[in-house]
C-alpha atoms as an extended CHARMM CRD file, in Angstrom:
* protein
*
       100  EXT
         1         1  UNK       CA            120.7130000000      143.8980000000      160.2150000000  PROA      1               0.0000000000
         2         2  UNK       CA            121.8000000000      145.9590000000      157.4960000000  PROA      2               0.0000000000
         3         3  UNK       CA            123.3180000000      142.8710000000      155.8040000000  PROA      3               0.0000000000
         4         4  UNK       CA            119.7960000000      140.7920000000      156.7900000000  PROA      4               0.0000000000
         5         5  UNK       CA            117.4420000000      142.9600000000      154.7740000000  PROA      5               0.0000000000
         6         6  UNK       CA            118.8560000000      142.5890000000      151.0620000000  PROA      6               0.0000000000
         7         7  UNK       CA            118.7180000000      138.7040000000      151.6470000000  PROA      7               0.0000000000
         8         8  UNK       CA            115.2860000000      138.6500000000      152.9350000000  PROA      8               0.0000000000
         9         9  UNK       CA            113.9420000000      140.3950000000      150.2770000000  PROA      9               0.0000000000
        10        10  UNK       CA            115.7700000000      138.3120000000      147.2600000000  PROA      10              0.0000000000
        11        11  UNK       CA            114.5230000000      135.3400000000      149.0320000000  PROA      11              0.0000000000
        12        12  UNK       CA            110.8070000000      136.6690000000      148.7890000000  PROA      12              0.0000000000
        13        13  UNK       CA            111.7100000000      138.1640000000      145.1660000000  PROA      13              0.0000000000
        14        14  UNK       CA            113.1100000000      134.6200000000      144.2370000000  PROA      14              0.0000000000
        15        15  UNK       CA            109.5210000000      133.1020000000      145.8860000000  PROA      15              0.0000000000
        16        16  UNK       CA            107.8260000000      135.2500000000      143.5210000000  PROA      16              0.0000000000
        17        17  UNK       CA            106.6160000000      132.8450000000      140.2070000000  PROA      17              0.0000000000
        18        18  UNK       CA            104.9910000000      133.8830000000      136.8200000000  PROA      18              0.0000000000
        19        19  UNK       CA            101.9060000000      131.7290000000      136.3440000000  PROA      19              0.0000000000
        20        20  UNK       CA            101.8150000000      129.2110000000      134.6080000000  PROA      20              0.0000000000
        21        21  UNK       CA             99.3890000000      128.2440000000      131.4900000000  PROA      21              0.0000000000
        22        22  UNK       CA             98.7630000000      124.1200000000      130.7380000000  PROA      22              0.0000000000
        23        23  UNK       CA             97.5340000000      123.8380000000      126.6780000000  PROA      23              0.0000000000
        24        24  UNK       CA             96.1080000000      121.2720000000      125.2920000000  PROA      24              0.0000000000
        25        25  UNK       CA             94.5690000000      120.0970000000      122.1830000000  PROA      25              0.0000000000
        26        26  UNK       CA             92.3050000000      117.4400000000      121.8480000000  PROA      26              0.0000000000
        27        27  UNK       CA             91.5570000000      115.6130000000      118.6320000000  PROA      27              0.0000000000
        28        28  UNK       CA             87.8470000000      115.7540000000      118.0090000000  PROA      28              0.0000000000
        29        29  UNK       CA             87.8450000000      114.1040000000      114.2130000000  PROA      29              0.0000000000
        30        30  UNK       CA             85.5140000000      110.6510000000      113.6900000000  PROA      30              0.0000000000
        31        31  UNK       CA             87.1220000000      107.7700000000      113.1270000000  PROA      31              0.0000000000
        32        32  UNK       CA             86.4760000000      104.4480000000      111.1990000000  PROA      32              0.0000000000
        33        33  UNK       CA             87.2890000000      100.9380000000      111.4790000000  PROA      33              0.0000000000
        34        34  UNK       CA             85.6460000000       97.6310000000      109.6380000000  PROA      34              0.0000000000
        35        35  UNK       CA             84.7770000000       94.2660000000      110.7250000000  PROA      35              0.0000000000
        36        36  UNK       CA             83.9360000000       90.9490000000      108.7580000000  PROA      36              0.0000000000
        37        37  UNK       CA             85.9220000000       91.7320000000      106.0550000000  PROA      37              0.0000000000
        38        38  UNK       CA             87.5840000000       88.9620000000      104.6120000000  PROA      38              0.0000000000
        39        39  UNK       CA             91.3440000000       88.5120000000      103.9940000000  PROA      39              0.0000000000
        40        40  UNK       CA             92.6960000000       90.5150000000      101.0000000000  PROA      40              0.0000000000
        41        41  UNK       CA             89.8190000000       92.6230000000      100.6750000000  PROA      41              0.0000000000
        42        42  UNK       CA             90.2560000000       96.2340000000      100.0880000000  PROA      42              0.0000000000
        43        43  UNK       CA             88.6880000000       99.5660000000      101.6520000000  PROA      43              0.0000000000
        44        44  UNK       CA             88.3490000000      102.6670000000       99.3010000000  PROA      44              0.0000000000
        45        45  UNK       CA             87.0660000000      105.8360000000      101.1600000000  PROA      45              0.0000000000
        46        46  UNK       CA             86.1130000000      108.7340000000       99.0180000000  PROA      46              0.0000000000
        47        47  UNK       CA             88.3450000000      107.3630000000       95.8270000000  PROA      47              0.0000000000
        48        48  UNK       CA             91.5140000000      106.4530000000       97.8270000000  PROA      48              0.0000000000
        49        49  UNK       CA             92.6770000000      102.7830000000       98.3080000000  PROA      49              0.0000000000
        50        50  UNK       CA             93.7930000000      102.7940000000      101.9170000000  PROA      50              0.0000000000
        51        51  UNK       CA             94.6140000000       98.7750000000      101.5000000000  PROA      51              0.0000000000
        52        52  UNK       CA             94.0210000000       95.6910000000      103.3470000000  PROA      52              0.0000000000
        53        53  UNK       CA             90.5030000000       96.1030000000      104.8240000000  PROA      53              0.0000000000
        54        54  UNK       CA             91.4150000000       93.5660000000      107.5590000000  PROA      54              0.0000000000
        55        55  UNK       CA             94.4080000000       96.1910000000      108.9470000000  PROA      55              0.0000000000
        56        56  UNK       CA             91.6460000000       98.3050000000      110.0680000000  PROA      56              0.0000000000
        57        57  UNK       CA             89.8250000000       96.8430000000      112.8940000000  PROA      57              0.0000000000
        58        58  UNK       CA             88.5280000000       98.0480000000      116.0940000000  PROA      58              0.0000000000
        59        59  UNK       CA             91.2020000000       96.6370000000      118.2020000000  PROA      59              0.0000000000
        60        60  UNK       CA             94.2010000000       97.0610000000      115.3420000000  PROA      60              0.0000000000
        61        61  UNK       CA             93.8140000000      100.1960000000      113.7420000000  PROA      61              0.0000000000
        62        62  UNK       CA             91.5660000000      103.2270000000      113.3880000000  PROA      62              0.0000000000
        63        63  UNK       CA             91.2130000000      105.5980000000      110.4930000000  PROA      63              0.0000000000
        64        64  UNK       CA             90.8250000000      109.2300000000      111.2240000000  PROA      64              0.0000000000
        65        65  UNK       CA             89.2270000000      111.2610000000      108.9870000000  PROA      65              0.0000000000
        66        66  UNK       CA             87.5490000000      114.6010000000      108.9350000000  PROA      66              0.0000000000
        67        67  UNK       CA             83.9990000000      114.5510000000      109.9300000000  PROA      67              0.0000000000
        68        68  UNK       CA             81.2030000000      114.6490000000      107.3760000000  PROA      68              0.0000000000
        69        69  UNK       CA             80.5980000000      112.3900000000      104.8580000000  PROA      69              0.0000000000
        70        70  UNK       CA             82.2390000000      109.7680000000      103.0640000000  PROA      70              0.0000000000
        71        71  UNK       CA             82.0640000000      107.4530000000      100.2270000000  PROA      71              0.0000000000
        72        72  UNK       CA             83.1900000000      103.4260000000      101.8580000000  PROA      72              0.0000000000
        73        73  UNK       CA             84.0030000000      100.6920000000       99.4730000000  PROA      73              0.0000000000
        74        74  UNK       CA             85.1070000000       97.5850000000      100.4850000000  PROA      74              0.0000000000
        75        75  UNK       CA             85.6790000000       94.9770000000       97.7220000000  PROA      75              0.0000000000
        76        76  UNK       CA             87.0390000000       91.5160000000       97.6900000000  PROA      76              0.0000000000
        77        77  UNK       CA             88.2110000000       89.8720000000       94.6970000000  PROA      77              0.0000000000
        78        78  UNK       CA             86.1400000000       92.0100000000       92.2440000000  PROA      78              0.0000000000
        79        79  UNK       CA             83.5670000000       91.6140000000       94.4700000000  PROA      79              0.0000000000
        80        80  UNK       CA             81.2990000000       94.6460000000       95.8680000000  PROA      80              0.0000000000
        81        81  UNK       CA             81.0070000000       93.5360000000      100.0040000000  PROA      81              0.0000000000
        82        82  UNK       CA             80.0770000000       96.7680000000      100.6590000000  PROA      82              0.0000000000
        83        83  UNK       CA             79.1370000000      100.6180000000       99.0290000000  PROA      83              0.0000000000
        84        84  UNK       CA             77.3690000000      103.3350000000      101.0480000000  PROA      84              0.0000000000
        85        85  UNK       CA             77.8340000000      106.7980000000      102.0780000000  PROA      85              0.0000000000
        86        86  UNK       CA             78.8170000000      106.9270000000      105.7580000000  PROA      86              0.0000000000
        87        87  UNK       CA             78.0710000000      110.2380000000      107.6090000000  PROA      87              0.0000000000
        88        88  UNK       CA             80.9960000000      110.6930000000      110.7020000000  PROA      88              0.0000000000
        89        89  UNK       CA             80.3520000000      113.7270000000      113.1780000000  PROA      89              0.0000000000
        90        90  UNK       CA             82.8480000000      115.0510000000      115.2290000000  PROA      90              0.0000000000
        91        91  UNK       CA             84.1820000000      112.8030000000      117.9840000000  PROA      91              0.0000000000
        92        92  UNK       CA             82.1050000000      109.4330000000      116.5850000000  PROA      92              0.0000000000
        93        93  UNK       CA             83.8820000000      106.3960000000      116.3610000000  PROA      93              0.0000000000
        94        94  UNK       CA             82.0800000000      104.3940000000      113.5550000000  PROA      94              0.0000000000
        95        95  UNK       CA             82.7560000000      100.4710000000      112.2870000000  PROA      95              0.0000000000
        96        96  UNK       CA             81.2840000000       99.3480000000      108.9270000000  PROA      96              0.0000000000
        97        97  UNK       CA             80.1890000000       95.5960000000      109.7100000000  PROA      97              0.0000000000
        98        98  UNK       CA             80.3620000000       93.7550000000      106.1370000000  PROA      98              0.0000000000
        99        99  UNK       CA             77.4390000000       91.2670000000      105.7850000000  PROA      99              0.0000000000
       100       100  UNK       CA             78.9590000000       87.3370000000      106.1740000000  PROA      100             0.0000000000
């Protein structure tokens, strides 16, 4: 019995757990995408070139940015297609449609 009692109580010390804490983050920025454009066309957004307007479609590729508002450019052979100020709130998934 004597020998009993220290193993009965490290097997309820060993049942014993800290609790445990789950973090996680979740991404809450807008993000953009354009359709229409034609090939070798190129998006500017706020005075950056971010390249080949066609890369960034809906079902290709998305471009996170921080919510608020931005200056979108999308030109195509010295061509204007499309200049506006786009508003993005948190959490909005936007596409720019450029006019055929």
């Amino acid at each position: 019995m004597k020998r009993l009692a220290p193993l009965v109580a490290m097997l309820a010390l060993a049942a014993c757990s800290y609790p445990t804490t789950t973090v996680s983050s979740v991404d809450t920025r807008p993000h953009l995408s354009v359709t229409g454009a034609p090939a070798g066309s190129v998006l500017t957004i706020d005075n950056i070139s971010m390249g080949d307007a066609t890369a960034y479609t809906p079902d290709k590729k998305l471009i996170t940015l921080d919510h608020g508002t931005h200056h979108v450019i999308v030109t195509s052979n010295g061509k204007t297609l499309y200049d506006n100020a786009v508003y993005l709130g948190n959490g909005a998934n936007s596409t720019i449609t450029i006019p055929q």
